[in-house]
N, CA, C and O atoms as a GROMACS GRO file, in nm:
protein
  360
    1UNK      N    1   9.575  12.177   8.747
    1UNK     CA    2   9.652  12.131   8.860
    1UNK      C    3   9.647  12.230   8.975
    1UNK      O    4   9.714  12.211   9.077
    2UNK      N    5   9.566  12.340   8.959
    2UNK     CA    6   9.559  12.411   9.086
    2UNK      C    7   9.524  12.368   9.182
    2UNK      O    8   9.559  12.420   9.288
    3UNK      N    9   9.420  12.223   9.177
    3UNK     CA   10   9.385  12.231   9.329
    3UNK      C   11   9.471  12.136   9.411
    3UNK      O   12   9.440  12.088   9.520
    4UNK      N   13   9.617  12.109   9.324
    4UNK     CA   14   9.706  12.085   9.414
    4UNK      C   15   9.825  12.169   9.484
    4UNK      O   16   9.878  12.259   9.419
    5UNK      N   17   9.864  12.146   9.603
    5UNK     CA   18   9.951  12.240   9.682
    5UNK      C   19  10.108  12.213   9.657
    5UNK      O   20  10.187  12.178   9.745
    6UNK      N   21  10.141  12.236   9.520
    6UNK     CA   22  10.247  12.191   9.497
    6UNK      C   23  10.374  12.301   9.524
    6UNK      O   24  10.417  12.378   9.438
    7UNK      N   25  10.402  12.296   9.607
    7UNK     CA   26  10.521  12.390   9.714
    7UNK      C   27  10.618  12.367   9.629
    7UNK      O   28  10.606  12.280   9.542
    8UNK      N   29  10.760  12.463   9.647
    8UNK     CA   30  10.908  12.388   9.609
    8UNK      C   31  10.949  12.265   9.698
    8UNK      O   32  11.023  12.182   9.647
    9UNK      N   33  10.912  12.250   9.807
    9UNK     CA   34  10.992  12.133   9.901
    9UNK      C   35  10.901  12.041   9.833
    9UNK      O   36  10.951  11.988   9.734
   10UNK      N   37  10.788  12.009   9.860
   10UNK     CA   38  10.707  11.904   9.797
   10UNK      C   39  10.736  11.884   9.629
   10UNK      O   40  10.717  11.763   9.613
   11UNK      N   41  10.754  11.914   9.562
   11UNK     CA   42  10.829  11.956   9.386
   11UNK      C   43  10.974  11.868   9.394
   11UNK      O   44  11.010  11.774   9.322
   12UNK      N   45  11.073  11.961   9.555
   12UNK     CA   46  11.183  11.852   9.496
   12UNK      C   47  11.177  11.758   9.599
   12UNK      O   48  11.288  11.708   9.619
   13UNK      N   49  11.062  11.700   9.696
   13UNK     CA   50  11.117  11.580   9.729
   13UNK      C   51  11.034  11.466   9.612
   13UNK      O   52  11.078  11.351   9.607
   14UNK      N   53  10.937  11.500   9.537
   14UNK     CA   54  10.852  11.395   9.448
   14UNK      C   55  10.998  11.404   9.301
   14UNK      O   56  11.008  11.306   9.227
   15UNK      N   57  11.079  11.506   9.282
   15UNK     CA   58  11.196  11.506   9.200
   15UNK      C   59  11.311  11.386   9.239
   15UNK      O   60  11.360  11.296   9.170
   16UNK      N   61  11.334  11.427   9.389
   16UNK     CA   62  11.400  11.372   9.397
   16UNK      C   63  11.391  11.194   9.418
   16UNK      O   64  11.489  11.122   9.404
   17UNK      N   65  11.266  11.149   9.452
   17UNK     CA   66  11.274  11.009   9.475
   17UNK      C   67  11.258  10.936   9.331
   17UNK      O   68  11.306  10.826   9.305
   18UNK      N   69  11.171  11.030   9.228
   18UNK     CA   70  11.199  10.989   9.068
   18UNK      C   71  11.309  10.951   9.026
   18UNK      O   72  11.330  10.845   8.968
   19UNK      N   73  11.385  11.034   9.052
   19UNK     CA   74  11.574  11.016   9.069
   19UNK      C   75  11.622  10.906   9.125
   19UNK      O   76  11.686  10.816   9.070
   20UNK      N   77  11.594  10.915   9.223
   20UNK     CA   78  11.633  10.807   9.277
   20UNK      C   79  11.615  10.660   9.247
   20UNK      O   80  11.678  10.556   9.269
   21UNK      N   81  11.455  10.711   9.161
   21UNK     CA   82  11.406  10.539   9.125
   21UNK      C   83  11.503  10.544   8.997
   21UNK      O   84  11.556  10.435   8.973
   22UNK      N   85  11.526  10.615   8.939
   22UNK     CA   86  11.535  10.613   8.755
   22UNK      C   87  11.689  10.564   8.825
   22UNK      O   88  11.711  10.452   8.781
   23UNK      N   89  11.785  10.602   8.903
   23UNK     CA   90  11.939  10.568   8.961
   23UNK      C   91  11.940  10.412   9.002
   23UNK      O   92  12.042  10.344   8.993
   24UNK      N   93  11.793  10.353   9.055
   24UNK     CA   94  11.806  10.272   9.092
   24UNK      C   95  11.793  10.122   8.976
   24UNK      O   96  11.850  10.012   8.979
   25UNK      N   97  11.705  10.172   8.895
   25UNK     CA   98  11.655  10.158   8.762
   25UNK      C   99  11.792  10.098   8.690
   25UNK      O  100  11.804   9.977   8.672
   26UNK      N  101  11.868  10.171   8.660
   26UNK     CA  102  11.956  10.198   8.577
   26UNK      C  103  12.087  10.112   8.620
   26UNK      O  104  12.142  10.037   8.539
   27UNK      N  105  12.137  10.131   8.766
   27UNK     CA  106  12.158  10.054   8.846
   27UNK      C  107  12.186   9.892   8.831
   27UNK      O  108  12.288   9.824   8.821
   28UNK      N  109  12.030   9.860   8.836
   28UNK     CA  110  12.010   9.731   8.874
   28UNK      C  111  12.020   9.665   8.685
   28UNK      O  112  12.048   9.549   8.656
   29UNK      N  113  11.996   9.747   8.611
   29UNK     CA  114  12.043   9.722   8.454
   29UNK      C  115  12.187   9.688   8.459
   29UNK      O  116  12.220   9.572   8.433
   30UNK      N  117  12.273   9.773   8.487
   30UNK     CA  118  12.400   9.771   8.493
   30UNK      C  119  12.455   9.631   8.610
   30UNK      O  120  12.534   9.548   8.564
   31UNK      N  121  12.422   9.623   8.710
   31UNK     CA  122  12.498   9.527   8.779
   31UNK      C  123  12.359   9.486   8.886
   31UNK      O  124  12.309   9.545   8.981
   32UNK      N  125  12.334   9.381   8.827
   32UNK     CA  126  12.203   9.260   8.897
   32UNK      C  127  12.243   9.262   9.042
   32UNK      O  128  12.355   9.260   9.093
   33UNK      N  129  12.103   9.266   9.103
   33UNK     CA  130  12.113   9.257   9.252
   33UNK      C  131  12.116   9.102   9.290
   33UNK      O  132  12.062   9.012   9.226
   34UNK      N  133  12.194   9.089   9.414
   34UNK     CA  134  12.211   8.953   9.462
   34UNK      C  135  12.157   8.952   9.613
   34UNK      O  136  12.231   8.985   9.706
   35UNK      N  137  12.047   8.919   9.630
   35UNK     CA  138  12.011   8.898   9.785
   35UNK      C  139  12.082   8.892   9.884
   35UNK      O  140  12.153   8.793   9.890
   36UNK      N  141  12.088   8.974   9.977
   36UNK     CA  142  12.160   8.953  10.065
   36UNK      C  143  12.083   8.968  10.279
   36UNK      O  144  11.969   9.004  10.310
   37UNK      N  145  12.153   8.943  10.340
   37UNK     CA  146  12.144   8.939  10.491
   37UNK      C  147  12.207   9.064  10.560
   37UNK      O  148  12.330   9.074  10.561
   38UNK      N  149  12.138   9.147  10.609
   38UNK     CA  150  12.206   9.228  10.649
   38UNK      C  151  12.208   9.287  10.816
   38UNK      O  152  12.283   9.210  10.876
   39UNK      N  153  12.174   9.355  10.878
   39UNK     CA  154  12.097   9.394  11.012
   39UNK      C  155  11.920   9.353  10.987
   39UNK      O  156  11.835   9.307  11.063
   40UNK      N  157  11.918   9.371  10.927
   40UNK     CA  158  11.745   9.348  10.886
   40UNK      C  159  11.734   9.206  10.897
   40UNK      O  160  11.811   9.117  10.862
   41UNK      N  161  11.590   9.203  10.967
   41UNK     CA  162  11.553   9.034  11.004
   41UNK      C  163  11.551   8.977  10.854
   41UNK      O  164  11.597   8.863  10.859
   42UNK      N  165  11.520   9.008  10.736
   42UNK     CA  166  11.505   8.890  10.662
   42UNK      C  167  11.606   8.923  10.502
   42UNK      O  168  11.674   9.022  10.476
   43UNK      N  169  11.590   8.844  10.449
   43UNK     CA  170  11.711   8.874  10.342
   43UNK      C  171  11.615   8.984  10.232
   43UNK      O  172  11.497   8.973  10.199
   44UNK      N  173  11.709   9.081  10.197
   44UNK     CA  174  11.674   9.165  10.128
   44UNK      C  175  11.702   9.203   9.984
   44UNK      O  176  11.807   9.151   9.944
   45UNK      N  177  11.632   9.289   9.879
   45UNK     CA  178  11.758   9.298   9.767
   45UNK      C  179  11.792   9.476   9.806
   45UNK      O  180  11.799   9.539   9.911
   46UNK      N  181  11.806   9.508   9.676
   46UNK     CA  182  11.824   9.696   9.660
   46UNK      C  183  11.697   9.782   9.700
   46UNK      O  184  11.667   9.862   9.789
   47UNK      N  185  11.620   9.708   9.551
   47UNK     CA  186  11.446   9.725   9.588
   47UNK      C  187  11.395   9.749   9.740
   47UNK      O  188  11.334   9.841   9.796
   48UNK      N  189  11.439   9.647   9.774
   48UNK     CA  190  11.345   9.616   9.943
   48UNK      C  191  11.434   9.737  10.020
   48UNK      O  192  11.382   9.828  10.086
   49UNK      N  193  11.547   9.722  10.004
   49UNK     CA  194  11.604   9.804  10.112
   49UNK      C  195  11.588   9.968  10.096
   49UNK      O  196  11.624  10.053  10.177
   50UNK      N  197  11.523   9.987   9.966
   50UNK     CA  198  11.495  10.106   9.936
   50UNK      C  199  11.350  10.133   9.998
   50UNK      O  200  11.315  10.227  10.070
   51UNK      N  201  11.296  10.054   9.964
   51UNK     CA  202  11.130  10.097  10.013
   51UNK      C  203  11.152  10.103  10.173
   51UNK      O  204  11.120  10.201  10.240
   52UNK      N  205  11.216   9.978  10.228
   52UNK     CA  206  11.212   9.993  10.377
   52UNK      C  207  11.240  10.153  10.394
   52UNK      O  208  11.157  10.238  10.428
   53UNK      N  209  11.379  10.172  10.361
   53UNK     CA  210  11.408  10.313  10.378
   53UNK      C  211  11.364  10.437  10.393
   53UNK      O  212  11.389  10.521  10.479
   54UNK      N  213  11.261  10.439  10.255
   54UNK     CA  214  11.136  10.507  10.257
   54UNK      C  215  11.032  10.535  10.314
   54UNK      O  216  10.977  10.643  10.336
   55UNK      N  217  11.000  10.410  10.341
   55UNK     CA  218  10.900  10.423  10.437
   55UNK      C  219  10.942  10.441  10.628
   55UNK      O  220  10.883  10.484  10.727
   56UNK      N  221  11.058  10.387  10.601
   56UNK     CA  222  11.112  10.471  10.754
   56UNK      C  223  11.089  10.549  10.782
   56UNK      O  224  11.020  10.570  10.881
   57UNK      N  225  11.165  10.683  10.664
   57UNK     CA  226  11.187  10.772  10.644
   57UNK      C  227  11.040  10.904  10.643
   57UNK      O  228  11.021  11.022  10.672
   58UNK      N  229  10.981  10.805  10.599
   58UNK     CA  230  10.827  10.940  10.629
   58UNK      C  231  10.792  10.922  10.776
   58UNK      O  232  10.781  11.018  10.852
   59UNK      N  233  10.771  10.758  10.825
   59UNK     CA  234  10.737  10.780  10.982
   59UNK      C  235  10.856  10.877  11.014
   59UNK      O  236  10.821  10.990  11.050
   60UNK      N  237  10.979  10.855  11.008
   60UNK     CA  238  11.025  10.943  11.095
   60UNK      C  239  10.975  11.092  11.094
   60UNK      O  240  10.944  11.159  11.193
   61UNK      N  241  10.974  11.133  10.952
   61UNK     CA  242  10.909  11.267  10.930
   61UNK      C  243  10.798  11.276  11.044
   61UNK      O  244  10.813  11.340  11.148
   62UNK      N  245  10.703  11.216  11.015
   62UNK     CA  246  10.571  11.229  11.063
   62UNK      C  247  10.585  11.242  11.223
   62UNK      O  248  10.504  11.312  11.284
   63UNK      N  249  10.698  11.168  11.295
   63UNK     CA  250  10.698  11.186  11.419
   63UNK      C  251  10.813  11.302  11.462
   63UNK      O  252  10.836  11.292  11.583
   64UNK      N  253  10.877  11.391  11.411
   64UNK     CA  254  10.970  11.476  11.428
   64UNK      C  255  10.865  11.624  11.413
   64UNK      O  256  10.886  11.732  11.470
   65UNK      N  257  10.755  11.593  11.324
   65UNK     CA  258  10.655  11.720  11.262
   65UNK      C  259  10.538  11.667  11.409
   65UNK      O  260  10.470  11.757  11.457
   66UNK      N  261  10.526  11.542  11.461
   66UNK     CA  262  10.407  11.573  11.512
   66UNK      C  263  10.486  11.545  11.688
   66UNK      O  264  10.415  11.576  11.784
   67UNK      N  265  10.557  11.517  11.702
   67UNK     CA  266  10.650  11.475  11.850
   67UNK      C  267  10.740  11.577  11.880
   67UNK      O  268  10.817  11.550  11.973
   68UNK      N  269  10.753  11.688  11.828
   68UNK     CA  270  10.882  11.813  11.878
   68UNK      C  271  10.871  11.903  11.747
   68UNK      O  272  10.808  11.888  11.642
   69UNK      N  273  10.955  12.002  11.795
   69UNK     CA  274  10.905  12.136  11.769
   69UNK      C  275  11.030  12.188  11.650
   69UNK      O  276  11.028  12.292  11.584
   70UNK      N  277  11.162  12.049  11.648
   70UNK     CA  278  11.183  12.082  11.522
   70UNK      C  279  11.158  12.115  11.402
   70UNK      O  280  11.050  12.094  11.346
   71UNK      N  281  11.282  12.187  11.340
   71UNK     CA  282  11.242  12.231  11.154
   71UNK      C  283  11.277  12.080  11.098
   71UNK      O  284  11.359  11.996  11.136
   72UNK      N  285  11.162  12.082  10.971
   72UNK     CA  286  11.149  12.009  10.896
   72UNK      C  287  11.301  11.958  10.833
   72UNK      O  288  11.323  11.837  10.829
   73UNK      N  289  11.384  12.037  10.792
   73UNK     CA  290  11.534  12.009  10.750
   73UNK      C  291  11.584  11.882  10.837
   73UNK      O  292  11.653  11.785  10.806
   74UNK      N  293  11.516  11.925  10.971
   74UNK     CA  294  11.618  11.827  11.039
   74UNK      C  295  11.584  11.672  10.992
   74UNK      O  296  11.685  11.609  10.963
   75UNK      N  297  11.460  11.600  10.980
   75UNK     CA  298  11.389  11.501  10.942
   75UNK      C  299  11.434  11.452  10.850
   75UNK      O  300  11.458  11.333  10.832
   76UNK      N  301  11.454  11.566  10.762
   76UNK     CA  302  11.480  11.577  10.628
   76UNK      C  303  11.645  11.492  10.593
   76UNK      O  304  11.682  11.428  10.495
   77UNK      N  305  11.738  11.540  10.769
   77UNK     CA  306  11.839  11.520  10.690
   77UNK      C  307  11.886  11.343  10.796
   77UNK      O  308  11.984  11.277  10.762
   78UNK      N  309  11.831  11.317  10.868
   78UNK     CA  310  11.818  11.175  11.011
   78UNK      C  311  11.774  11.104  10.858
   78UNK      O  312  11.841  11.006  10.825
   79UNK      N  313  11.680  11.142  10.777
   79UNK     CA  314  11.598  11.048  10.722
   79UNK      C  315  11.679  11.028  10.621
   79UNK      O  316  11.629  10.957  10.535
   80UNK      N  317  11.803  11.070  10.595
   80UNK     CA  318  11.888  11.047  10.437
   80UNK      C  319  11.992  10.982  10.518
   80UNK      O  320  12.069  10.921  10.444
   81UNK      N  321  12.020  10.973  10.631
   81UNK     CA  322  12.115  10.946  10.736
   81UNK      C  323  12.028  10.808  10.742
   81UNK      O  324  12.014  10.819  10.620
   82UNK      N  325  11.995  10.751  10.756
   82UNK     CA  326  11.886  10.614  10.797
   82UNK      C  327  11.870  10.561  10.629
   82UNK      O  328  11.885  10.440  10.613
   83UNK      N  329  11.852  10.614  10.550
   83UNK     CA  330  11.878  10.551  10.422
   83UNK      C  331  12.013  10.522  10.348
   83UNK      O  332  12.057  10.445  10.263
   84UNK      N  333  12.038  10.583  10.395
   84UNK     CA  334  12.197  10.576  10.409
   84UNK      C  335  12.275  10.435  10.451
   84UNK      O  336  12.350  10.368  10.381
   85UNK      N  337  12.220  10.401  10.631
   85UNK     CA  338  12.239  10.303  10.691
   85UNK      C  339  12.205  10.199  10.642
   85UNK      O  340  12.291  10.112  10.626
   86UNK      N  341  12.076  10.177  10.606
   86UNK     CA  342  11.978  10.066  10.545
   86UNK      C  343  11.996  10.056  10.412
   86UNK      O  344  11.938   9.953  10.376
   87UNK      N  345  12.039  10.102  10.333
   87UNK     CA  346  12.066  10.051  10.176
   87UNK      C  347  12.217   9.999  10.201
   87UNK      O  348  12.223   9.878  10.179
   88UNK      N  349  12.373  10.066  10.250
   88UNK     CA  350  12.482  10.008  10.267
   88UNK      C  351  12.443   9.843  10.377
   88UNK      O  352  12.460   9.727  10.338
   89UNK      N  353  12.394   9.883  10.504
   89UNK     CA  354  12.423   9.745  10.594
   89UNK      C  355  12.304   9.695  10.652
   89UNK      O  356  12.307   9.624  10.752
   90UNK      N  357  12.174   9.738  10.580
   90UNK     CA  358  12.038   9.672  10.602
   90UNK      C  359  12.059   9.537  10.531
   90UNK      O  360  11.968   9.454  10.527
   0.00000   0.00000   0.00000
């Protein structure tokens, strides 16, 4: 596995979204998702509103690392702030 660049930040963000899936996992065992309407144009479940999230969440990265001269933390923390938004009222 050396010829991967496996950093601590890169270590716990691939930790932490495992987590997140195995929470979500476990979750949706415990109490079934029911489709719902939210700010988002089309009806969503947990699933969806998670991936949307996700994938928000790296563009935003990608444009905070390549559009301004902020630290990475900050991305880091808009982008848990926006998943935040979108899993409660997406």
């Amino acid at each position: 596995m050396e010829w991967m660049a496996w950093t601590l930040p890169t270590a716990l963000f691939f930790a932490a979204v495992g987590v997140l899936l195995l929470c979500m996992t476990l979750f949706e065992l415990r109490r079934p998702c029911v489709e719902r309407r939210g700010f988002l144009p089309i009806v969503t479940s947990r699933g969806d509103r998670l991936f949307i999230g996700l994938l928000a969440s790296a563009y935003l990265h990608l444009l905070v690392v390549g559009l301004s001269d902020w630290p990475l933390w900050v991305a880091s923390l808009l982008s848990l702030g926006w998943l935040v938004v979108v899993m409660r009222w997406g």
